[in-house]
N, C-alpha and C positions, 0 to 999 in steps of 0.2 A: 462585700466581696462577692456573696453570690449573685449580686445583681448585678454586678459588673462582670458575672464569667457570663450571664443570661444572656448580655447584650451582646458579647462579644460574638457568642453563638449563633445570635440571631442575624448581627451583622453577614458570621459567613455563611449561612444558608442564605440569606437574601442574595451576597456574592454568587453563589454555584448556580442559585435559580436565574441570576442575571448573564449567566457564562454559556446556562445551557437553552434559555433563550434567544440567546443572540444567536447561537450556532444552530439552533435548529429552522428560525426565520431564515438564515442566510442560507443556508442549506434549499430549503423547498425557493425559495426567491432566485435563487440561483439554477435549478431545474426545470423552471417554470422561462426563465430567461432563455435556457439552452434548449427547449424545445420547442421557442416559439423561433429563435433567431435560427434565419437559414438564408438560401440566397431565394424561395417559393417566401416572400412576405407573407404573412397571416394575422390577419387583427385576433385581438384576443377574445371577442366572442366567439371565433369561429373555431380558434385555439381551445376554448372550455366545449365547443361542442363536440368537435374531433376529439374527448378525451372522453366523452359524456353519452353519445352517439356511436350506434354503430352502421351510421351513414354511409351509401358506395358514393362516396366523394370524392372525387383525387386526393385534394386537400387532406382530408380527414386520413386515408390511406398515407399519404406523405409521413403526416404527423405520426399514426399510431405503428407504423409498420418501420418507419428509417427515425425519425429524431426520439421517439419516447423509449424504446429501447436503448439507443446510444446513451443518452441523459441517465437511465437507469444502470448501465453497465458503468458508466465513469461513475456515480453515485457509490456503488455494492464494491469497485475495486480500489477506490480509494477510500472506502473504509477496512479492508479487506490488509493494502498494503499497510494503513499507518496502524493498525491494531499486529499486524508481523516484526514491522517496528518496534513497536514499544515491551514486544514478549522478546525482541533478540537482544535492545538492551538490558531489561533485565534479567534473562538466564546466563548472560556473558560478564552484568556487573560492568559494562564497559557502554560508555555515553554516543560510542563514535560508533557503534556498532548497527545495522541494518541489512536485511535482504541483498540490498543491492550492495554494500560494501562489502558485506560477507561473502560472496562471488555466489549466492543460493539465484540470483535472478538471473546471471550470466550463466550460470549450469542450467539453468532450467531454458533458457532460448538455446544454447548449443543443444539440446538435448529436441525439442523441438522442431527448430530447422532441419536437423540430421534428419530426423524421422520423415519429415514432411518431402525429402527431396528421396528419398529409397522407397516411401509408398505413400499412397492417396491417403492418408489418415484421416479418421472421427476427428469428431469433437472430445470424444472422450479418451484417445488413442492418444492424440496431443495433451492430455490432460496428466496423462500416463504419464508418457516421456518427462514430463516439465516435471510431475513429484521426482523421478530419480536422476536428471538429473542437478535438479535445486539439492539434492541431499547429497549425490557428490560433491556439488563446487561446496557446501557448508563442512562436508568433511576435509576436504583438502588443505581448506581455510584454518580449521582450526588445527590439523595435525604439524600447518606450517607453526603457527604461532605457538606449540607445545600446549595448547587447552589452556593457553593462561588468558583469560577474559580481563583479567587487570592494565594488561600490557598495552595502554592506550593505542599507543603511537604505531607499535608490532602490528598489531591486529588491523589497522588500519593500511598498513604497510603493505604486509601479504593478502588483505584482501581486494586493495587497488590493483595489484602484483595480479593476482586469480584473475582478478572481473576485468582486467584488458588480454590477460592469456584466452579465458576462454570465448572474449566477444571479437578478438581478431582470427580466433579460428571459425567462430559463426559469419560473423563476415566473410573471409577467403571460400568458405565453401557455398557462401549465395554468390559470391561473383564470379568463382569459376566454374558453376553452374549454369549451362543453359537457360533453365527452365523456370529459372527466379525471375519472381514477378515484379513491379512495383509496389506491388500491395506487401508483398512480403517485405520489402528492404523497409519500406512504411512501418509494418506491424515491429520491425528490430529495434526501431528506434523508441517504440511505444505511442500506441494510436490506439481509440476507441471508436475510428471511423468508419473498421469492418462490424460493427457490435449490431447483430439482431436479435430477434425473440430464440431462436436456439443456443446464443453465447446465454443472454440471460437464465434461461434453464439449466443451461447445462452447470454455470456457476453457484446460481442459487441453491443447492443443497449442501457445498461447500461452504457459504456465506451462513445458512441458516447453524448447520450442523456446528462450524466453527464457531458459532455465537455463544451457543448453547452449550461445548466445551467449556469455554472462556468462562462465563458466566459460574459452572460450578467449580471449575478450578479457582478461581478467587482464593479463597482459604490458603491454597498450597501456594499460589504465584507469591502470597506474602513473605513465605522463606526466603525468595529469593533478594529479599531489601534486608537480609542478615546478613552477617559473615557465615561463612562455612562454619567455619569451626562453633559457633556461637550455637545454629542448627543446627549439628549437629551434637552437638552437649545437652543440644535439650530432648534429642532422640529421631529427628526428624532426617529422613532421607532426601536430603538436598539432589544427589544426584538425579531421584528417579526424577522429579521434577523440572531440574533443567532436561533433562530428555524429551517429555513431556513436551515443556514448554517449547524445544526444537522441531520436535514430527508437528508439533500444531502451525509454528512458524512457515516451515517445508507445505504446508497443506495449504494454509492462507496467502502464500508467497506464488507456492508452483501454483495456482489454480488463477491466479489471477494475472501471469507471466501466460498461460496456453491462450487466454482468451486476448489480451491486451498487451503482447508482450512487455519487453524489462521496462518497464516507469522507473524509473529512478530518483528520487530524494524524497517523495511520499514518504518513504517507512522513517527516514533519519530527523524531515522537521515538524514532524506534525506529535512524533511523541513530545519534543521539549519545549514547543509551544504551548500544548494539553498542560507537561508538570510546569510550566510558567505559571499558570492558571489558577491551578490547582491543588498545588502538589503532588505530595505521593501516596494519598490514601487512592486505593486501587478502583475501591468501588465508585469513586467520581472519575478517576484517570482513565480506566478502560474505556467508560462510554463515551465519555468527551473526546479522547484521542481519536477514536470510531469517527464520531461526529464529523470533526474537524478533518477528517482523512478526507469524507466524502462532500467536505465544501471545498478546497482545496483542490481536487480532482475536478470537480465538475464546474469551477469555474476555471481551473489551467486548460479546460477541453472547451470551454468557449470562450477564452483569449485566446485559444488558436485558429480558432475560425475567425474571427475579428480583425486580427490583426493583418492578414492580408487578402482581406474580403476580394472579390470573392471566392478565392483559394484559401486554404490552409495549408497550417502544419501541423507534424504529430505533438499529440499531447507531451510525449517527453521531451522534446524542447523546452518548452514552457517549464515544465518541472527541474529541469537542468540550472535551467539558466536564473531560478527561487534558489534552489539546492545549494548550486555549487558554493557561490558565494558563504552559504552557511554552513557548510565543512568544512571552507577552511576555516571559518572563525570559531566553530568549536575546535578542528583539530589545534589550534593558536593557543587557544583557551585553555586545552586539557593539558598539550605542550609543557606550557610555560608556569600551570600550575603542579604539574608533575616534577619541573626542576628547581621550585620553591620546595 
């Protein structure tokens, strides 16, 4: 018997080391692709020395000043969004649940835009705007839905409801706006194409800082795979923690909406691909979901460039058009196993 639980052990560690091998080859494989592919062709020696050198090359400048930050910012935000993901379905307890459903990516672009057409804002000024307001639309969202995170189909309801109210009002005021640019109608839709070495800074302490939250919270995010009541019989304050877990979501959500605006289905398929994988023990699910955020992102951001070589489109296309189709066959899914 115990050699038979040995194996089975051994089995799944062999599995997780083959889950997070794959995703970290396709990951760097996938970077290395997006910064060599552009319309400036580059062999790949010239590719490793532009990374290696700090040559006055064009070439080398091309590479280290426009595609290795882009490659870098789709990397850091979609891991950014699918880790916002997988903290709003589990402080909601509800599968359908995400940034961008919850209307926190659509507050946080209206909140943005507003700022950005009243004055010249920072980097960090935009950064402002997007946390309040990603933490409106998420309060909105859920005072519609009465705070019930169970209510599949509700919360998915009023928060498709929120996320076209507040992206037709960020729309109407960039088109009845003079001063809107195409870069801006671009960045609405979600693009990594304006992404240089200041978006990357300016996110990176966001990406670190939320890491390093994430990482000790572990212990408490586990309350949240209880019932309430269950946690709270054993003395454990459920609440503070879904709180918690929302300022974290608002912080990894809005930071990566100022720089990249609303990406959309990141945060919703990459957690239930990760628990496909996985399951539900946290401590593999957090980093794999991470992982997987940012192979996802950085190849949806060079099938956008690919596909209509040698123009693109914005990354949130690409994400949409993965997405959609798999909302509705969870919403299908949760649906019809809700009126079972």
């Amino acid at each position: 018997m115990e050699h038979r639980v040995s194996l089975e052990k051994q089995s799944r560690t062999r599995l997780l080391l083959f889950h997070f091998s794959v995703s970290i080859a396709l990951l760097l494989v996938g970077m290395l692709i997006s910064v060599k592919w552009g319309q400036a062709q580059v062999s790949w020696r010239t590719l490793f020395e532009a990374l290696t050198y700090q040559a006055q090359d064009k070439t080398h400048l091309y590479i280290q000043t426009l595609r290795l930050p882009r490659t870098l910012t789709a990397c850091i935000v979609g891991i950014l969004l699918a880790l916002a993901g997988l903290l709003t379905q589990l402080a909601t307890k509800n599968p359908l649940a995400s940034p961008h459903i919850f209307g926190i990516n659509a507050g946080a672009s209206l909140a943005v835009v507003f700022g950005l057409l009243l004055a010249d804002l920072s980097l960090f000024g935009s950064m402002l705007l997007a946390f309040v307001g990603a933490a409106g639309g998420a309060l909105l969202v859920w005072s519609l839905t009465g705070g019930g995170g169970k209510q599949y189909v509700r919360l998915a309801l009023a928060g498709i409801t929120v996320h076209f109210l507040l992206s037709s009002l960020t729309e109407g005021i960039i088109i009845m706006n003079q001063y809107s640019t195409e870069s801006m109608i671009f960045w609405l839709v979600g693009s990594v194409s304006q992404a240089g070495w200041p978006e990357v800074r300016m996110i990176l302490p966001f990406f670190i800082g939320g890491l390093i939250v994430l990482v000790f919270m572990i212990p408490s995010f586990r309350l949240l795979l209880l019932d309430d009541e269950i946690a709270a019989g054993l003395g454990q304050r459920v609440a503070i923690v879904r709180a918690v877990s929302l300022l974290l979501v608002i912080i990894l959500a809005g930071s990566s909406v100022a720089i990249c605006g609303p990406i959309g289905f990141v945060c919703l398929i990459v957690p239930h691909i990760a628990r496909a994988l996985v399951g539900s023990r946290l401590t593999v699910l957090i980093p794999l979901t991470g992982l997987l955020g940012g192979v996802l992102l950085v190849y949806a951001d060079l099938l956008s460039r690919m596909i209509a070589f040698p123009f693109e489109s914005p990354v949130g296309i690409m994400t949409a058009a993965i997405g959609g189709p798999f909302f509705i066959y969870l919403a299908r899914k949760k649906g019809g196993a809700k009126q079972q």
